[in-house]
Backbone as JSON Lines, residues from 0, in Angstrom:
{"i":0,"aa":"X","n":[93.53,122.92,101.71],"ca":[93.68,122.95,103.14],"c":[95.05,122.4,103.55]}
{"i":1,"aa":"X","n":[95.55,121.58,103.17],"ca":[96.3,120.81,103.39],"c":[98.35,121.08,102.38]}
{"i":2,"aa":"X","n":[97.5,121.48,101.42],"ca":[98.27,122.29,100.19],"c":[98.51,120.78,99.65]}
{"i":3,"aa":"X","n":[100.64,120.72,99.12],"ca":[100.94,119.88,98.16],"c":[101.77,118.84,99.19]}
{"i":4,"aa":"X","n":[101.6,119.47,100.27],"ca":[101.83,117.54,100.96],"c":[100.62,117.05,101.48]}
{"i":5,"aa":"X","n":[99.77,117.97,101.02],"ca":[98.65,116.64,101.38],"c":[98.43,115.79,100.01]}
{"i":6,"aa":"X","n":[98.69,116.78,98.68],"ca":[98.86,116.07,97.62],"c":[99.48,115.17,97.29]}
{"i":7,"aa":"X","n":[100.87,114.9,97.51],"ca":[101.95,114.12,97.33],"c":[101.21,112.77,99.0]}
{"i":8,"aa":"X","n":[101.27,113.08,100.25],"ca":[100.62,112.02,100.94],"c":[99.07,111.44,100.14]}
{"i":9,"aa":"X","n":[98.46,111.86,99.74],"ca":[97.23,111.33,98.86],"c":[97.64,110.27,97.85]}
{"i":10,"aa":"X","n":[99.17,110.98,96.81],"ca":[99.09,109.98,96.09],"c":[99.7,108.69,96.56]}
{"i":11,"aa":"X","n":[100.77,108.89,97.61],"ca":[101.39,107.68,98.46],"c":[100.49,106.53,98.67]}
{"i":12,"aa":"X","n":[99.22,107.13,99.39],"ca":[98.24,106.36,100.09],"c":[97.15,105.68,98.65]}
{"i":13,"aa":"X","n":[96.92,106.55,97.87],"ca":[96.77,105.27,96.81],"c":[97.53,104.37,96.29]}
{"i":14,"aa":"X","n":[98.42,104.3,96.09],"ca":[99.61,103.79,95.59],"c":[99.58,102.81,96.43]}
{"i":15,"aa":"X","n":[99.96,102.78,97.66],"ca":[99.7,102.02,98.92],"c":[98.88,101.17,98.73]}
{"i":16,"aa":"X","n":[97.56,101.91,98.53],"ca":[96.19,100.79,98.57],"c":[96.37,100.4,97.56]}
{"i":17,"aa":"X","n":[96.31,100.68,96.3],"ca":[96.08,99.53,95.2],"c":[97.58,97.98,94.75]}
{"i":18,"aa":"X","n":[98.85,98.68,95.76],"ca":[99.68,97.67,96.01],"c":[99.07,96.32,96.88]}
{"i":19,"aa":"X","n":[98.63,97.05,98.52],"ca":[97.81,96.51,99.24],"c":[96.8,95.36,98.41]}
{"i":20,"aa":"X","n":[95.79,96.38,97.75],"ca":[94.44,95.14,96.98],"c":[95.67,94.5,96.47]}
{"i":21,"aa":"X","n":[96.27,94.62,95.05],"ca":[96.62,93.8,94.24],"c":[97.9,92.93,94.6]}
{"i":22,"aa":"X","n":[98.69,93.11,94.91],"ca":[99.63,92.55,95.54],"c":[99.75,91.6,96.99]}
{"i":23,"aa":"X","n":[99.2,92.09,98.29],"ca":[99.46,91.69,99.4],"c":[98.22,89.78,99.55]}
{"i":24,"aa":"X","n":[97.11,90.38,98.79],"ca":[96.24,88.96,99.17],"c":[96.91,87.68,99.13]}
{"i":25,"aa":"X","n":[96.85,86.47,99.53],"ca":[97.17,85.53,99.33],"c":[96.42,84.49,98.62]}
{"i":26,"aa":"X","n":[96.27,84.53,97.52],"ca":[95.37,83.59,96.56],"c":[95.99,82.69,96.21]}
{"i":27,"aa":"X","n":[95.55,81.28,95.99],"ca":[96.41,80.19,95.15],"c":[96.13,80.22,93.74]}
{"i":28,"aa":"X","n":[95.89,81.12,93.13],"ca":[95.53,81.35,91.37],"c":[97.04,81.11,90.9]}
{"i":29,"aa":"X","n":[97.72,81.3,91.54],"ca":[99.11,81.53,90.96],"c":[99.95,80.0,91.1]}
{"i":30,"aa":"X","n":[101.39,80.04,90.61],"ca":[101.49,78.67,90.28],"c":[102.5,78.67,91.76]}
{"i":31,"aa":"X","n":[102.38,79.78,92.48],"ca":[103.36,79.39,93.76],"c":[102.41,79.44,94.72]}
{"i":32,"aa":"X","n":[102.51,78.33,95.32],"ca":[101.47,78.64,96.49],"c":[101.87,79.56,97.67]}
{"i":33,"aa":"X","n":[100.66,80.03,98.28],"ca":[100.9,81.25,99.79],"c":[100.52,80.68,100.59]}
{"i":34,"aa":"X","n":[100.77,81.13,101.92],"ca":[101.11,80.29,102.97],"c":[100.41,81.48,103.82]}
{"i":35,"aa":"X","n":[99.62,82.74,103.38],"ca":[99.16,83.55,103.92],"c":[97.83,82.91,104.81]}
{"i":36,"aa":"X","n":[97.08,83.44,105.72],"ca":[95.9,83.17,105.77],"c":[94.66,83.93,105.46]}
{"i":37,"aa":"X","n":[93.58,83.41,105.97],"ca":[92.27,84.24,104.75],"c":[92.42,85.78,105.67]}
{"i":38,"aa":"X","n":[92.75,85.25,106.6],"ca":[91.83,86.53,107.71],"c":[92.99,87.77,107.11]}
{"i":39,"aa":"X","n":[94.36,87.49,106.93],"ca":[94.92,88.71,106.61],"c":[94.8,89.18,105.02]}
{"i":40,"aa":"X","n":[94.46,88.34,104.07],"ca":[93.92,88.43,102.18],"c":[92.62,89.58,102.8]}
{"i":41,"aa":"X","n":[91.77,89.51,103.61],"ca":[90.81,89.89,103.67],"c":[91.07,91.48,104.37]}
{"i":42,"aa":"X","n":[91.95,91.61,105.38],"ca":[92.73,92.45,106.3],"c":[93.57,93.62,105.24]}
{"i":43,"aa":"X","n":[94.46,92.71,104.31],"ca":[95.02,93.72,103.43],"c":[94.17,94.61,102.3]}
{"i":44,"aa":"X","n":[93.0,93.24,102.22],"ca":[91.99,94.14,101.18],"c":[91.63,95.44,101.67]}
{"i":45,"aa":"X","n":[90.89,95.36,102.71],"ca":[89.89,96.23,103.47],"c":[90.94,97.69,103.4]}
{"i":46,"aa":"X","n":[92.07,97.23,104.07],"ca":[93.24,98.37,104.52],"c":[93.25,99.04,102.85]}
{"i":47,"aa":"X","n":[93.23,97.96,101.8],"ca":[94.18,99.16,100.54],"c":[92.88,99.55,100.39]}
{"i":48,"aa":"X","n":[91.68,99.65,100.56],"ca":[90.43,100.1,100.23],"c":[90.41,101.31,101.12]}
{"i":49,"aa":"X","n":[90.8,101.68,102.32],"ca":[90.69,103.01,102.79],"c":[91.61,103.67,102.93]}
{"i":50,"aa":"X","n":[92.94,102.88,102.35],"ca":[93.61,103.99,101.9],"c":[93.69,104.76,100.52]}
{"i":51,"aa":"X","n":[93.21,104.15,99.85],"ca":[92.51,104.72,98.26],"c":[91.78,105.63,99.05]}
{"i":52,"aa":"X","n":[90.51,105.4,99.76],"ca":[89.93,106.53,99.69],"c":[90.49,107.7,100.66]}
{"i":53,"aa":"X","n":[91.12,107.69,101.61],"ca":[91.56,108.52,101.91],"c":[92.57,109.5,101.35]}
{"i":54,"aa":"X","n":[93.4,108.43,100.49],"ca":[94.62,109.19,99.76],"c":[93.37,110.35,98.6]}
{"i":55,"aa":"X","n":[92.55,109.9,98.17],"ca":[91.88,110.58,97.27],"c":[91.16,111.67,98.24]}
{"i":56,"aa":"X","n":[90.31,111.6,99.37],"ca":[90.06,112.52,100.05],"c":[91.24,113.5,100.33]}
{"i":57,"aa":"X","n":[91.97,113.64,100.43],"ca":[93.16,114.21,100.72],"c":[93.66,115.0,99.41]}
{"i":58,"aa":"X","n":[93.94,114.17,98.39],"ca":[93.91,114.93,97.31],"c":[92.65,115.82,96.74]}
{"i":59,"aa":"X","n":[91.73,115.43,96.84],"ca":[90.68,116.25,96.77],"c":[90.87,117.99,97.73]}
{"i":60,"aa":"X","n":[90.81,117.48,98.97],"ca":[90.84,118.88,99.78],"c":[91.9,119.4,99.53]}
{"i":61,"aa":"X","n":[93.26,118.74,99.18],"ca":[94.57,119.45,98.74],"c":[94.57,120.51,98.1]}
């Protein structure tokens, strides 16, 4: 439906989200502390979680 830019936007938007999950949270596991707060660790999660699925919906109908 969409053809190969919905393909190429699909893979953006995963890419996106799993930067989002893995990258953006602010956890103190690490030896530098973040200065983030919970409400946005929780905010960036949610966000890279629908953009995975959308980027994959997208590639799918692509």
């Amino acid at each position: 439906m969409f053809g190969i830019t919905g393909i190429i936007i699909g893979i953006i938007l995963i890419i996106l989200g799993i930067l989002f999950v893995v990258f953006l949270p602010g956890t103190s596991h690490g030896k530098l502390p973040t200065y983030q707060p919970q409400e946005f660790s929780i905010t960036f999660i949610v966000m890279g979680i629908i953009f995975i699925i959308i980027g994959a919906i997208l590639i799918f109908v692509g």
